[in-house]
C-alpha positions as CSV (number, residue, x, y, z in Angstrom):
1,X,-27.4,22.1,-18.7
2,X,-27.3,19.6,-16.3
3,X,-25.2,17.2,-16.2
4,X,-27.0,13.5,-16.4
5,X,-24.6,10.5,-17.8
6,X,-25.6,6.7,-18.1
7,X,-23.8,3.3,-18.2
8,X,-26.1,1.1,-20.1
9,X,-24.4,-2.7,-20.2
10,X,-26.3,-5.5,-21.9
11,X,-25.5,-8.3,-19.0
12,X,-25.1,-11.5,-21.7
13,X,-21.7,-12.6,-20.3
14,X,-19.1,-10.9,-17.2
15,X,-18.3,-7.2,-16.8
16,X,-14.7,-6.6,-18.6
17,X,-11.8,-3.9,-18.5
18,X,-13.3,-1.3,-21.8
19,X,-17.2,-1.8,-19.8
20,X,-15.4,-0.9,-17.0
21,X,-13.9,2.2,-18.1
22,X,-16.7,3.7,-19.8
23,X,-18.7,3.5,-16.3
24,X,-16.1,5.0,-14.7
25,X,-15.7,8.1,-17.1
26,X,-19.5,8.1,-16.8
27,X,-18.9,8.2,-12.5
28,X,-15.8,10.5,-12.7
29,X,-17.6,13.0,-15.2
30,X,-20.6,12.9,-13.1
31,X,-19.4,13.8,-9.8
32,X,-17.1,16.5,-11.3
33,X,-20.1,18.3,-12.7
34,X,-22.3,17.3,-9.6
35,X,-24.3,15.3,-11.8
36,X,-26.2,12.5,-11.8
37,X,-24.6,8.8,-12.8
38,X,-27.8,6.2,-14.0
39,X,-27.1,2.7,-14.3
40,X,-29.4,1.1,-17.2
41,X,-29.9,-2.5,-18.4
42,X,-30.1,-2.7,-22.1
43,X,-31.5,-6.5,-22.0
44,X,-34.0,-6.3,-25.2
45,X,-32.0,-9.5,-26.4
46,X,-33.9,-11.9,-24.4
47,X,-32.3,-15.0,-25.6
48,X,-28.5,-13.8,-24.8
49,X,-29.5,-12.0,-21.3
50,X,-28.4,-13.1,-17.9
51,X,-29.4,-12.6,-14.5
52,X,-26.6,-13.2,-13.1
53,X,-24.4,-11.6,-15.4
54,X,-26.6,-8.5,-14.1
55,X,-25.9,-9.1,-10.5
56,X,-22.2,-9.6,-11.4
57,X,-22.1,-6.5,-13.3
58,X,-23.7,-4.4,-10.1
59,X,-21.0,-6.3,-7.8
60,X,-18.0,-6.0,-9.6
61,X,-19.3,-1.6,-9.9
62,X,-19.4,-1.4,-6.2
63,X,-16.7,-2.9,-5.8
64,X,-14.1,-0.6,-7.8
65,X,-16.0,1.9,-6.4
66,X,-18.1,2.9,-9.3
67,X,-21.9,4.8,-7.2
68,X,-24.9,5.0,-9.3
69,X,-27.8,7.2,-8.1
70,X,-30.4,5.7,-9.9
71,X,-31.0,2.7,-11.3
72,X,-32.9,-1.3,-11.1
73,X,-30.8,-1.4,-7.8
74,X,-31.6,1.8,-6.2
75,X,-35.1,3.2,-8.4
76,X,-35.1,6.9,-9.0
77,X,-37.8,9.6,-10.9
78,X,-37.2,7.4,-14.6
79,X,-37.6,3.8,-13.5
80,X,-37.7,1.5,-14.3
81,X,-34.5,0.8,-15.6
82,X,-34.4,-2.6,-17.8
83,X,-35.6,-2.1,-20.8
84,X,-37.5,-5.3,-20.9
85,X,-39.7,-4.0,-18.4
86,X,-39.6,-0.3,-20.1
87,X,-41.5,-2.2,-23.0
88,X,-43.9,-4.3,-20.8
89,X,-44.6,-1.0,-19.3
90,X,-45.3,0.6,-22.8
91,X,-43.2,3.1,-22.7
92,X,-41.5,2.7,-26.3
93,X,-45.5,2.5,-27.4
94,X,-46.6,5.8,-27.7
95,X,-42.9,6.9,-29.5
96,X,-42.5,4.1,-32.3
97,X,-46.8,5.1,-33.3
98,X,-44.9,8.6,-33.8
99,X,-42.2,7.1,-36.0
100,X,-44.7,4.8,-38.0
101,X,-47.0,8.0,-38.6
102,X,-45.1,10.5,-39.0
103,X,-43.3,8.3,-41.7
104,X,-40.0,8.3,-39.4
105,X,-39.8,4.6,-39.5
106,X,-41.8,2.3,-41.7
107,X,-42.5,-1.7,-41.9
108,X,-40.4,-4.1,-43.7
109,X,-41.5,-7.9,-44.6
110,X,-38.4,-9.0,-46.0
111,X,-37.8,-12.8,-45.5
112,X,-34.4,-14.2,-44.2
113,X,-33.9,-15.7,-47.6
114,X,-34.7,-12.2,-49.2
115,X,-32.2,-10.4,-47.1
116,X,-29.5,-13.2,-47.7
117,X,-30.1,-12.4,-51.6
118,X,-30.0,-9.2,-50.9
119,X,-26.2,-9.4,-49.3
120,X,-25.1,-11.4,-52.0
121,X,-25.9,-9.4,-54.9
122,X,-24.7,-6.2,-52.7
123,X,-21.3,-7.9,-52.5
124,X,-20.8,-9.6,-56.0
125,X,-21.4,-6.1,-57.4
126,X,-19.1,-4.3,-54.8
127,X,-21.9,-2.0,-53.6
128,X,-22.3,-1.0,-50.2
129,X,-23.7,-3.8,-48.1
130,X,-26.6,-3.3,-45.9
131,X,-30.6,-2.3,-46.2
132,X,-31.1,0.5,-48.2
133,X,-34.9,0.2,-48.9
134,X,-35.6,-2.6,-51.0
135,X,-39.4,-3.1,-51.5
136,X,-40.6,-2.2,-48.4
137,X,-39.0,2.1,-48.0
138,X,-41.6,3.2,-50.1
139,X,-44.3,0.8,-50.3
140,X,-48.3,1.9,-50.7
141,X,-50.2,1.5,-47.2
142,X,-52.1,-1.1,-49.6
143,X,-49.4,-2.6,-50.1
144,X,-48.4,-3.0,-46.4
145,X,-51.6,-3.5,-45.0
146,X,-52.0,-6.6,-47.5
147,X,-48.6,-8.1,-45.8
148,X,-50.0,-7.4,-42.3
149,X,-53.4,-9.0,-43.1
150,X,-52.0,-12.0,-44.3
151,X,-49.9,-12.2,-41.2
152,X,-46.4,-12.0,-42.7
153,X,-43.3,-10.9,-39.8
154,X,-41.7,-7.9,-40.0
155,X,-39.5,-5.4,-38.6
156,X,-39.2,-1.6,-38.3
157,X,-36.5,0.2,-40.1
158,X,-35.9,4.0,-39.8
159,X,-36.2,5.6,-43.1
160,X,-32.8,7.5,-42.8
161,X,-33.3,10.4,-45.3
162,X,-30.8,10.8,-48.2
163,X,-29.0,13.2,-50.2
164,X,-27.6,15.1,-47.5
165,X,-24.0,14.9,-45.0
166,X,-25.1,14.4,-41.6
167,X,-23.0,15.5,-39.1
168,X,-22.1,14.8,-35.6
169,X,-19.6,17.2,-33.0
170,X,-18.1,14.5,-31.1
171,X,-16.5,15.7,-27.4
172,X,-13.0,13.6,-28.8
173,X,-13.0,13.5,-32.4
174,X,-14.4,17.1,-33.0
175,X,-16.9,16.9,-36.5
176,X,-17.5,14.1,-38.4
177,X,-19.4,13.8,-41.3
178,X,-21.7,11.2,-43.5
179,X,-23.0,10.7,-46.6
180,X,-26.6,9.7,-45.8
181,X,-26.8,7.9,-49.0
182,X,-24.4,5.2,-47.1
183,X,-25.9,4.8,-44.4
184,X,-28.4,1.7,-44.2
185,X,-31.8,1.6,-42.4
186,X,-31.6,0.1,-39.3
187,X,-34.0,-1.9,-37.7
188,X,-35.6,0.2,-34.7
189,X,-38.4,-2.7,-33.5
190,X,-37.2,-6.4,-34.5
191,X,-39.9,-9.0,-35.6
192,X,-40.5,-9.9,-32.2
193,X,-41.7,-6.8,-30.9
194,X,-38.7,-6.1,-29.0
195,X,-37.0,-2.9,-29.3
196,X,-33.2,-2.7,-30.6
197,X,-30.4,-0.1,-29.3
198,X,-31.0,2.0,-32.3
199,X,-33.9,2.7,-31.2
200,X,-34.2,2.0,-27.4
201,X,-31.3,3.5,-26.2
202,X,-31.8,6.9,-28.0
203,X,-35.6,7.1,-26.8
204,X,-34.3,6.2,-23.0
205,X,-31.4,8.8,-23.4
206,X,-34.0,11.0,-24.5
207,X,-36.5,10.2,-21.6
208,X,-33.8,10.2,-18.6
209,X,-32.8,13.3,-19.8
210,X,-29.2,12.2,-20.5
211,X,-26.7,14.8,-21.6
212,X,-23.4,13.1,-22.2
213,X,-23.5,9.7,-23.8
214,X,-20.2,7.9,-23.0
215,X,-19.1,4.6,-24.8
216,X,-16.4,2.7,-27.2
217,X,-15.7,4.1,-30.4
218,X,-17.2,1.1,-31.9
219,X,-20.2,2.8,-31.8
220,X,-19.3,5.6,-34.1
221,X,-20.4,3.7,-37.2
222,X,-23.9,4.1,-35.7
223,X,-23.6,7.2,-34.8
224,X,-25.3,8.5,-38.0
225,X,-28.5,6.5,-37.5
226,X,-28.6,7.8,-34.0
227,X,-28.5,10.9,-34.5
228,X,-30.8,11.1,-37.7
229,X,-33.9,9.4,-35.3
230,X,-33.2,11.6,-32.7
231,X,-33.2,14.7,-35.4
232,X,-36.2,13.9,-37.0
233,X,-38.0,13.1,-33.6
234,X,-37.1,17.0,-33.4
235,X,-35.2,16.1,-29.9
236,X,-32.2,17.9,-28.4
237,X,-28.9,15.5,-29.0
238,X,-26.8,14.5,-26.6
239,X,-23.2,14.8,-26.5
240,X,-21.3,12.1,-27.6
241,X,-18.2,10.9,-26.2
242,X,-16.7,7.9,-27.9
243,X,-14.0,6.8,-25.9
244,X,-10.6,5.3,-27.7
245,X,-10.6,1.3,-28.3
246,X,-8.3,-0.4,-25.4
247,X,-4.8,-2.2,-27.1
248,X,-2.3,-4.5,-25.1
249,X,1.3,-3.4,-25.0
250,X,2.4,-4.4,-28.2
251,X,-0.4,-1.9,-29.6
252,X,-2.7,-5.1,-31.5
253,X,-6.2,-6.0,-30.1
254,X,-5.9,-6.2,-26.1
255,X,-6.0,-10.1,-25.6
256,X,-6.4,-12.4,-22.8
257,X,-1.9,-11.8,-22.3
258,X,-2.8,-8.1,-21.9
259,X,-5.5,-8.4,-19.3
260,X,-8.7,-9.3,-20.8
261,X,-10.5,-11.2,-18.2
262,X,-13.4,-10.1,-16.3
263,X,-13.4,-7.2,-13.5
264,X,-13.9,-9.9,-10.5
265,X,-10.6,-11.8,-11.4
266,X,-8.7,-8.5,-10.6
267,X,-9.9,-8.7,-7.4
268,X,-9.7,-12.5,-7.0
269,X,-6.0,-12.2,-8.1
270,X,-5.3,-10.1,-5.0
271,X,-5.6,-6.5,-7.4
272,X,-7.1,-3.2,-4.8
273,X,-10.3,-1.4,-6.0
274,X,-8.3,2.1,-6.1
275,X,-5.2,1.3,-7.8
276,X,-7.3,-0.7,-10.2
277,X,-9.6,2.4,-10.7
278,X,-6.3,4.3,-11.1
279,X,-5.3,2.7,-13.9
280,X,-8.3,1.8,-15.3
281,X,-8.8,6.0,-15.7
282,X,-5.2,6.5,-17.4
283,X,-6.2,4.4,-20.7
284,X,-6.8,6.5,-22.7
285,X,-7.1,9.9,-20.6
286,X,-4.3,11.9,-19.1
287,X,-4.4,14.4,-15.5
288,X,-2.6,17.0,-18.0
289,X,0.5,16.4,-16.3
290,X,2.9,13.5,-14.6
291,X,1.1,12.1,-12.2
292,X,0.1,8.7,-12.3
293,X,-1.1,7.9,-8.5
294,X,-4.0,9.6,-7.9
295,X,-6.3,9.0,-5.3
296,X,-10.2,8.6,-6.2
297,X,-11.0,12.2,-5.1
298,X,-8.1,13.3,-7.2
299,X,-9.4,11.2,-10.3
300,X,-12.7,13.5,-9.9
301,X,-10.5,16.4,-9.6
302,X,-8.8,16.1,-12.7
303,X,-11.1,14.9,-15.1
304,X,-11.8,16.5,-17.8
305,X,-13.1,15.4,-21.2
306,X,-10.6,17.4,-22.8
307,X,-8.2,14.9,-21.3
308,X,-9.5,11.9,-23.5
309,X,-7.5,11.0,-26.7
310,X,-8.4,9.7,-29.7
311,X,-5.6,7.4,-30.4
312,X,-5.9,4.1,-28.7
313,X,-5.1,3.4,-25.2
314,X,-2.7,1.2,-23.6
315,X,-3.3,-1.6,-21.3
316,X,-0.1,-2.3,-19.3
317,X,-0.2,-5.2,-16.9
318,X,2.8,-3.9,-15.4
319,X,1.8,-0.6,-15.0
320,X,-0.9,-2.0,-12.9
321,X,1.4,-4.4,-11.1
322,X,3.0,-1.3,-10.4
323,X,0.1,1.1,-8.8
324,X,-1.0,-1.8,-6.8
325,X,2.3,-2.5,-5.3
326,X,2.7,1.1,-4.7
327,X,-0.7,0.7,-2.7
328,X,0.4,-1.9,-0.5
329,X,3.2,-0.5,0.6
330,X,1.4,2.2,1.9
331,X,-1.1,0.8,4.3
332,X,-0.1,0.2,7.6
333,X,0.6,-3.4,8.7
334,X,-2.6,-3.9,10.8
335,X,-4.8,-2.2,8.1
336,X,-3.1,-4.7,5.6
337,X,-4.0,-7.7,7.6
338,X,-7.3,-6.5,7.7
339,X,-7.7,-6.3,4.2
340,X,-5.9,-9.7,3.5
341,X,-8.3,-11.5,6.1
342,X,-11.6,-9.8,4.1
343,X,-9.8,-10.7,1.0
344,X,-9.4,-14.2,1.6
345,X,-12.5,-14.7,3.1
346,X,-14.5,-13.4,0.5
347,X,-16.4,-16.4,-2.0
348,X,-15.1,-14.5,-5.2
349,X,-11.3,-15.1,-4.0
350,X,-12.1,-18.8,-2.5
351,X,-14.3,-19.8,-6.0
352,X,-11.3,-18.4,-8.4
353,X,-8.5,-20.1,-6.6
354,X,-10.1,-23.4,-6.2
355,X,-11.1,-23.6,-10.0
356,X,-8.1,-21.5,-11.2
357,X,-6.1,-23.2,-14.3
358,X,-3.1,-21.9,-14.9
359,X,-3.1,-20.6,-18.7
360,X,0.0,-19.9,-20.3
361,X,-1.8,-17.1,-22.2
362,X,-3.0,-15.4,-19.7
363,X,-0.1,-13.7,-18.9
364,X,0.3,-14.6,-15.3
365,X,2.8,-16.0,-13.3
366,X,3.1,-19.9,-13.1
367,X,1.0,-20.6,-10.2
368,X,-0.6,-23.2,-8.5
369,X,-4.2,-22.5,-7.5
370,X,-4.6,-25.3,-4.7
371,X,-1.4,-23.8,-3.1
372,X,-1.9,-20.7,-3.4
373,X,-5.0,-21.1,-1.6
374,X,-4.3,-23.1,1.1
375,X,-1.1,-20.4,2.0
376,X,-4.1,-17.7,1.9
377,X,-6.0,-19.7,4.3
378,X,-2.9,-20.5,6.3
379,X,-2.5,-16.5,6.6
380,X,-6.1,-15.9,7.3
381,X,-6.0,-18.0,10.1
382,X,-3.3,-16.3,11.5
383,X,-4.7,-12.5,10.8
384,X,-7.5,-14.0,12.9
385,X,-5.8,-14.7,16.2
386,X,-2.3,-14.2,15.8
387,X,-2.5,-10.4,15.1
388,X,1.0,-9.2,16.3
389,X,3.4,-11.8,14.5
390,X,0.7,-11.6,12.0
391,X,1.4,-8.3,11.4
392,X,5.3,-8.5,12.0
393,X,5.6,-11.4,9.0
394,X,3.1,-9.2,6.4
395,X,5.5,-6.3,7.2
396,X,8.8,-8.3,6.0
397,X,6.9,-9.0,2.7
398,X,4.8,-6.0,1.9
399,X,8.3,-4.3,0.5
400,X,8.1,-7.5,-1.9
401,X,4.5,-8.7,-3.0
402,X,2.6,-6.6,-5.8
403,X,-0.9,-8.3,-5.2
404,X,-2.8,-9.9,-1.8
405,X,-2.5,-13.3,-3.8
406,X,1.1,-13.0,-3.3
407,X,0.9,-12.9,0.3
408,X,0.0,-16.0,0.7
409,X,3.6,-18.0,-0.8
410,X,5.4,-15.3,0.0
411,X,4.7,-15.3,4.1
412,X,3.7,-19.5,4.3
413,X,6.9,-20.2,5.9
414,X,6.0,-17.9,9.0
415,X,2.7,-20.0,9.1
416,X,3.6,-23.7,8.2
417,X,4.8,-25.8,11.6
418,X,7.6,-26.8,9.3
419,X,8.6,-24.5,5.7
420,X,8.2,-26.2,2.4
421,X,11.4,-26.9,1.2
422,X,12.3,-25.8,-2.3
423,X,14.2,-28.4,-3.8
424,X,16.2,-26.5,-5.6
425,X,17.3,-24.8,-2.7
426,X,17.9,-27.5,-1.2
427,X,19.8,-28.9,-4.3
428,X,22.2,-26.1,-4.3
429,X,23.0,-25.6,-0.2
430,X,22.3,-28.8,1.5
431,X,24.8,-30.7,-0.2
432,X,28.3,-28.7,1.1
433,X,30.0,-30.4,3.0
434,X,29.9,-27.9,6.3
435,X,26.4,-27.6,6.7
436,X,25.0,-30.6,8.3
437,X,27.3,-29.6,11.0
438,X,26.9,-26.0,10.7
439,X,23.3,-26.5,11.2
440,X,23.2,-28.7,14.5
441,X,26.0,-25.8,16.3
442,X,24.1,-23.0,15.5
443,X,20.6,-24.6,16.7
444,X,22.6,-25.2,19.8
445,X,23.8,-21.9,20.3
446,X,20.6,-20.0,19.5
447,X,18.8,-21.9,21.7
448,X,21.5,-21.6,24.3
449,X,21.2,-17.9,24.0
450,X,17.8,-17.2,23.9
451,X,18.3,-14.5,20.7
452,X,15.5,-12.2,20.6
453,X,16.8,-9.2,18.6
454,X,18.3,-9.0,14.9
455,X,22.0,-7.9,15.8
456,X,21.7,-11.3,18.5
457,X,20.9,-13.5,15.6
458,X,23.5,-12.2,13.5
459,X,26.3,-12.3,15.8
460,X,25.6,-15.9,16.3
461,X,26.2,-16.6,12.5
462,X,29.1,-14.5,12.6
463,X,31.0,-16.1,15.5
464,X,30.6,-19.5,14.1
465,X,32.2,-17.7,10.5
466,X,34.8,-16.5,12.4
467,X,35.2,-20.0,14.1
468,X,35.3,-21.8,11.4
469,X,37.7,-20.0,9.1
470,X,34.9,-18.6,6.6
471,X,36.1,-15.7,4.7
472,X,32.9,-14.4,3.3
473,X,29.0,-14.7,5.3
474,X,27.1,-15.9,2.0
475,X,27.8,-20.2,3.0
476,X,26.6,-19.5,6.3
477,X,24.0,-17.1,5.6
478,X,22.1,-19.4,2.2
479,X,21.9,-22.5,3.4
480,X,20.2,-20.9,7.4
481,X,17.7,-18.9,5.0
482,X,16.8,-22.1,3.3
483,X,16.8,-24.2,6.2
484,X,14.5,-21.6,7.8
485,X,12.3,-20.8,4.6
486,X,12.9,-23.1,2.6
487,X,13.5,-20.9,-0.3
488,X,17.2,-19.0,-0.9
489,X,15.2,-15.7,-1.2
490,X,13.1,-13.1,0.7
491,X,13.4,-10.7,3.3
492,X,16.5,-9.9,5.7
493,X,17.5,-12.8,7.5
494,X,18.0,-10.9,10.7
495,X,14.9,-9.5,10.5
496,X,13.2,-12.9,9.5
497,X,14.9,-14.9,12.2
498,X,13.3,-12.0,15.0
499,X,9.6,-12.3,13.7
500,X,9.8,-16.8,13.5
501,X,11.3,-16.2,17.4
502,X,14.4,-18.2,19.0
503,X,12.5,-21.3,19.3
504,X,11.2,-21.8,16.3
505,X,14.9,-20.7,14.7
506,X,16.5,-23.4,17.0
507,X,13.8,-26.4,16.0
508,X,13.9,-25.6,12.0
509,X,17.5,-25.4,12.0
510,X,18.1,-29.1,13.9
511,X,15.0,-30.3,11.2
512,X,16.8,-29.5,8.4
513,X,19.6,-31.4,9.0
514,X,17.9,-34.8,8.4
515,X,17.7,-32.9,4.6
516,X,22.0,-32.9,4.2
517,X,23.5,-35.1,2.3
């Protein structure tokens, strides 16, 4: 059989992390079975769909690196591919006559009001709640074609048959079973004329030929009324793969804390498309050993369905934080410059930054949007013309930074004309007594010297120790680093001191004094 696999999103709001890893089980499975990967609108709900919750949804794909090989984007032998247009094009026609004839499906006239009753009484006497029938299940054609005549709405339920366990082998969860006499009739065609998933979705799995029907194990309560249409429709099922719900850390629903935000923010925060797809593929599936970086080819490599779990799958922020770090500090300096300038550059990363919020429950660090920005900018302006000390001052802080965001604070002070001063830092060093002092000598002597290599730089601190009686490097070395950085952390000071060049060492060092006190 070959292998044919769809992602089907209904585009009413932005792309999120469990959408996301369905479509890229769907890619993964695909391209380890040389099959085919179709991309499919489901956008029958007219009043909650969104254009450009479509577009987003196609952007954010490409740009984890999720391919399609047909779909509204690209076309292909099935098209089209929104189901709007599917019905305009009559497609679902020909199939719901079938279901109304064949007495598959039949009509049902119920009012609002009629089905609110019909709820109530269902709960007050503790009896299943949903449509079961009511009037309409087994009514006379007379009976219906008086209801039509007079013009009165209605839907079109499938007339799930009862008295029997139907059955579904599901690639995860192996067999499970229902009583049929518990399982409602769902509406197939909705009083507009629109189709609903129930019935859609199975007829264009049907049509496109799919063969493996990947999604969130929400959708195993209707799994029962998807299979009983496609059964007595006398078509071939698919297989069903319902993937295990996605829980934060703490093992409760995943939250905004844990990471539920929309796919584009990953990137906007600074996050790499293959990390991201790295982790995105360990929720809730395993290699089959201890590897957790795994390059995309490797992902295809090692999937296997037999690799899913049904138990819920973790999302861990820091795990993430982890693989992307691990990323970073791979690429070369050059290459890394080159992604930071494309990142900053890009509208998604400008638009989040100069709206961002900070939320205290979103889980991230405490940051300030408009600064973080204007350090990005700072850097991309550098990456653009300034490529060698460009590349010397993202190689100090790649060892340190988890996400491209963090490049931006963490390398300003190689790009500001003078640092931004901590105060705190400044609290704690620039009031000792030795350091005003300290301060002017040393500018003198670096500039005197014309230091250009690490060891230079450090033997000028360490004379004037020795000069002045210091027993230990730290009061010498702390307050320089701030005067230089403005902060009392980062990367070696030697080091540091090479890539900001003598001059620049002497001038900040003479500024800072006007900060003593």
């Amino acid at each position: 059989m070959s292998v044919r696999v769809r992602f089907a999103p209904s585009p009413t709001g932005y792309l999120h992390v469990g959408a996301l890893r369905t479509a890229l089980f769907d890619e993964l499975f695909a391209r380890k079975n040389n099959g085919k990967n179709i991309l499919r609108i489901e956008d029958t709900d007219r009043a909650r769909y969104n254009a450009e919750s479509e577009q987003e949804f196609i952007e954010s794909l490409k740009w984890v690196g999720i391919d399609f090989d047909e779909g509204p984007h690209l076309g292909g032998p099935f098209a089209p591919y929104r189901q709007s247009e599917r019905k305009e094009f009559g497609i679902y026609a020909p199939i719901l006559k079938r279901v109304l004839e064949e007495g598959i499906g039949y009509k049902a006239f119920d009012t609002p009001e009629e089905l609110d009753e019909m709820r109530l009484t269902q709960q007050i006497n503790k009896q299943p709640t949903g449509y079961f029938g009511g009037e309409w299940r087994d009514a006379s054609p007379e009976k219906v074609a008086e209801a039509e005549s007079e013009g009165r709405p209605y839907v079109v339920r499938l007339k799930v048959q009862r008295g029997k366990r139907i059955v579904i082998d599901d690639a995860i969860r192996g067999r499970i079973e229902w009583d049929s006499n518990l399982v409602d009739d769902p509406v197939l065609i909705k009083a507009d004329g629109m189709p609903t998933y129930h019935f859609a979705a199975i007829v264009d799995d049907h049509l496109m030929q799919i063969s493996h029907v990947f999604r969130g194990e929400e959708w195993v309560s209707s799994a029962p009324k998807h299979v009983e249409l496609i059964d007595q429709l006398g078509w071939e099922r698919p297989m069903f793969v319902h993937c295990p719900v996605i829980v934060g850390k703490t093992g409760k629903k995943l939250s905004k804390r844990d990471g539920a935000t929309r796919v584009l923010d990953y990137m906007a925060k600074g996050y790499l498309a293959n990390p991201l797809k790295n982790f995105i593929a360990l929720i809730g599936w395993s290699p089959g050993d201890n590897r957790e970086e795994l390059s995309p080819q490797e992902l295809i490599d090692s999937f296997d369905i037999k690799g899913l779990q049904a138990s819920p799958g973790k999302f861990d922020i820091d795990k993430l934080n982890w693989l992307n770090g691990s990323a970073i500090r791979q690429m070369s300096a050059t290459d890394l410059r080159k992604v930071l300038l494309e990142y900053v550059e890009s509208p998604v990363t400008q638009g989040y930054w100069q709206t961002y919020e900070y939320d205290p429950e979103s889980g991230d660090p405490a940051v300030d949007g408009d600064r973080t920005l204007e350090t990005l900018n700072l850097l991309a302006e550098a990456a653009k013309s300034r490529h060698d000390y460009c590349d010397a001052a993202i190689g100090l802080e790649q060892e340190r930074v988890q996400r491209l965001a963090d490049f931006g604070e963490a390398c300003s002070f190689f790009f500001e004309d003078t640092p931004t001063m901590h105060p705190d830092a400044v609290k704690k060093w620039f009031g000792q007594p030795h350091v005003k002092n300290m301060l002017h000598e040393l500018s003198q002597e670096v500039a005197s010297r014309s230091c250009s290599k690490p060891e230079e730089f450090e033997a000028v601190l360490r004379n004037w120790q020795t000069s002045n009686g210091f027993e230990k490097l730290g009061p010498i070395v702390h307050p320089v680093r701030v005067a230089l950085t403005g902060r009392t952390f980062g990367p070696g000071l030697w080091e540091l001191m090479e890539v900001l060049g003598n001059e620049k060492v002497a001038k900040r060092l003479e500024l800072a004094r006007s900060l003593c006190f």
